[in-house]
C-alpha positions as CSV (number, residue, x, y, z in Angstrom):
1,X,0.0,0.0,0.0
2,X,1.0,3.6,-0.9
3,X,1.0,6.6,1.5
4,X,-1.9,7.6,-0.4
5,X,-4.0,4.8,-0.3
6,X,-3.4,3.6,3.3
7,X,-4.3,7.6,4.2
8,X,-7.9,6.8,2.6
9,X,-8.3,3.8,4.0
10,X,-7.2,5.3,7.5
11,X,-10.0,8.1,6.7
12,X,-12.8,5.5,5.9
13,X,-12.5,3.0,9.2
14,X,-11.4,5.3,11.9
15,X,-14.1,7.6,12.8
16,X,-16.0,3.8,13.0
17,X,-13.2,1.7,14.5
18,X,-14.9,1.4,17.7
19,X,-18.4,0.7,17.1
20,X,-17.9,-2.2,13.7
21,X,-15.2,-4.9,14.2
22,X,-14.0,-4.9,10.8
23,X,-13.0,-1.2,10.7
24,X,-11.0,-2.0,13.9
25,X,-9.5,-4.6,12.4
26,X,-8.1,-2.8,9.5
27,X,-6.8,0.4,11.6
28,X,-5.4,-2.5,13.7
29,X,-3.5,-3.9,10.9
30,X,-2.3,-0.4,9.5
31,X,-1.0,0.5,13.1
32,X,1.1,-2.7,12.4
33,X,2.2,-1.9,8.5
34,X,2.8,1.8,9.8
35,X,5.0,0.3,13.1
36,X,7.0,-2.0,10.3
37,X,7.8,1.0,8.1
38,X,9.0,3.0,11.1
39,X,11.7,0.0,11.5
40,X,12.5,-0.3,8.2
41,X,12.8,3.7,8.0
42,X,16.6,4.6,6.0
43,X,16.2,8.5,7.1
44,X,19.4,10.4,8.6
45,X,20.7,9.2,11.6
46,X,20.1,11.4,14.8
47,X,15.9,10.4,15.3
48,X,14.9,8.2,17.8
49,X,12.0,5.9,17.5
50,X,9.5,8.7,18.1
51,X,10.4,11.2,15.7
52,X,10.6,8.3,13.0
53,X,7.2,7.3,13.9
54,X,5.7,11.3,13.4
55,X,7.2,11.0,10.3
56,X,5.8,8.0,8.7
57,X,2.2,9.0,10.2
58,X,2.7,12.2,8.7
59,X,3.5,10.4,5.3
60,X,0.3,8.1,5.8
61,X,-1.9,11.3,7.1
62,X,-3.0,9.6,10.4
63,X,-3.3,11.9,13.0
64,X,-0.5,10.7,15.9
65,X,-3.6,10.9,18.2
66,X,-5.4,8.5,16.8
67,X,-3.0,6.2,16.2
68,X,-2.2,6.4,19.8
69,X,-6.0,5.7,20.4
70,X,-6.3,2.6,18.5
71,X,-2.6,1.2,19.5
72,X,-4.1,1.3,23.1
73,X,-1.4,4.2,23.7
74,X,-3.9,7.1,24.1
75,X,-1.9,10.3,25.3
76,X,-4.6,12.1,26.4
């Protein structure tokens, strides 16, 4: 999946992630592909894990507060 596409995807399922199990399912899944690019990430050297991981939501559109939400890592 693209940046593009997963940021559509992303769009369609999370405002209903709680309430129908597949649209959890599939932010679930692209929290994972997201957490896989993050360590597969060849940007400079010098950013920790947290900065790498702003940087491929960014890339994917996803909000870092949602993600946090459906990784169970809610910042509120």
């Amino acid at each position: 999946m693209d940046n593009d596409e997963i940021a559509r995807v992303w769009q369609e399922h999370f405002p209903r992630w709680t309430e129908n199990h597949d649209s959890g399912q599939i932010c679930r899944l692209l929290c994972t592909l997201v957490r896989e690019r993050v360590r597969h990430l060849a940007i400079p050297l010098g950013l920790n894990a947290d900065q790498k991981l702003q940087h491929v939501l960014e890339a994917c559109g996803i909000p870092r507060v949602q993600f946090d939400k459906v990784s169970g890592h809610d910042r509120r």
